[in-house]
Residue, then its C-alpha position, 0 to 999 in steps of 0.5 A: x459745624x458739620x457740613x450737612x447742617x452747613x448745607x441746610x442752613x445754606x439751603x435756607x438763606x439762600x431760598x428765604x432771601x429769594x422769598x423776600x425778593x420774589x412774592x412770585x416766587x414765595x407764593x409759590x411755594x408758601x405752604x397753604x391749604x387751598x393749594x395743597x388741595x389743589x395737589x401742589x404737595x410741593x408746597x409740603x416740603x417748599x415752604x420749609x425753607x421759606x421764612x416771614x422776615x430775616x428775625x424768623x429766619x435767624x431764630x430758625x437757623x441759630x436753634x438748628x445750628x445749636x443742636x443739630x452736630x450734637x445729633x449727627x454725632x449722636x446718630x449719624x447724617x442719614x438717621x438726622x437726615x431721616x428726622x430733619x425731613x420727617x419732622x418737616x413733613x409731619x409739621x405741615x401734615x399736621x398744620x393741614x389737617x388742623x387747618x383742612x377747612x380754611x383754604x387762606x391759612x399759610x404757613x412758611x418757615x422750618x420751625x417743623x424740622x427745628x422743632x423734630x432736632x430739638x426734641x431728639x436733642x431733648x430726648x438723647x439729652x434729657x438732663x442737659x442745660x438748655x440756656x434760653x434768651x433773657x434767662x440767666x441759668x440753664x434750664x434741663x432739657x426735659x423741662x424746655x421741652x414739657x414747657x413747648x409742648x404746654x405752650x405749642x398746644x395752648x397755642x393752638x387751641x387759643x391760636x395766639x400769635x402769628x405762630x404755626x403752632x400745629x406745625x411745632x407740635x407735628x414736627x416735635x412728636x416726629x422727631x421723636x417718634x423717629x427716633x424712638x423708631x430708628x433706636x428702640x432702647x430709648x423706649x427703655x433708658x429714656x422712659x421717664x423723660x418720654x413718659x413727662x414729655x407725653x403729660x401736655x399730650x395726654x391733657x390735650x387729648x383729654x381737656x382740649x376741648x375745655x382750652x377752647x373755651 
């Protein structure tokens, strides 16, 4: 394992576990509307390295080990880096903005920055066998990713579950974005996975009001 995503799920264990034992402390430093209204932006880059419960931590961290070094020796630890924090940023961006008018919504968890890997991974990687728990063959890349995306912005729309979902969404469409800023010949030999990936987006934009219903 790199030493970088080493760090990072270190830095997470370690603060999440301090967030299980510390209410205090996890309040603190949870994401949360009225709060972050209240300047404590903190709190935008904090809660990503708190988790719920040890299952939520777990999954974040195992979808991160298992797609993180194939990025770094991809495109090196600075541009991972760059999309890991802009991906967690733009997650809780998003989750504000979507949320803005309920000061009680709070979020934790760095499914955002998970979520801006996986994506990259997606995009670098489009044709790749993605093995997903209980399904016995690998499923391509670039249809786990059209199938989050479906589902991130269904769930949003219907708020199912206790999911961040705006926080997915925002954190995927960063990852990618980012990467297509940092390398722009994807633009061009990744066309048809960007142009499948931008479907969900695209009835979203135009039949959102209709998944409301």
């Amino acid at each position: 394992m790199n030493k970088i995503t080493l760090g990072i799920i270190i830095l997470n264990v370690l603060l999440s576990l301090k967030g299980f034992n510390d209410s205090l402390f996890f309040d603190k430093y949870k994401f949360q509307v009225g709060s972050i209204k209240r300047k404590e932006y903190i709190r935008l880059l904090s809660s990503g390295f708190l988790h719920v419960d040890f299952n939520h931590l777990l999954f974040n961290m195992l979808t991160l080990y298992f797609f993180a070094d194939y990025l770094i020796g991809t495109i090196g630890v600075p541009h991972f880096l760059l999309i890991y924090f802009t991906s967690l940023l733009a997650g809780n961006i998003l989750s504000f903005l979507y949320h803005k008018d309920e000061d009680y919504y709070s979020a934790v968890g760095a499914s955002g920055a998970v979520s801006g890997v996986l994506f990259a991974f997606i995009l670098l990687y489009p044709n790749e066998k993605i093995y997903i728990m209980f399904i016995p063959i690998g499923i391509p890349a670039f249809i786990v990713g059209v199938a989050y995306l479906a589902y991130t912005i269904f769930g949003m729309k219907r708020q199912l579950g206790n999911i961040g979902h705006s926080a997915h969404l925002g954190g995927a469409l960063a990852g990618l974005l980012t990467l297509v800023t940092l390398h722009p010949a994807l633009f061009y030999t990744r066309t048809t996975t960007l142009l499948l990936l931008s479907i969900p987006l695209v009835i979203f934009l135009f039949f959102g009001k209709r998944l409301e219903q």
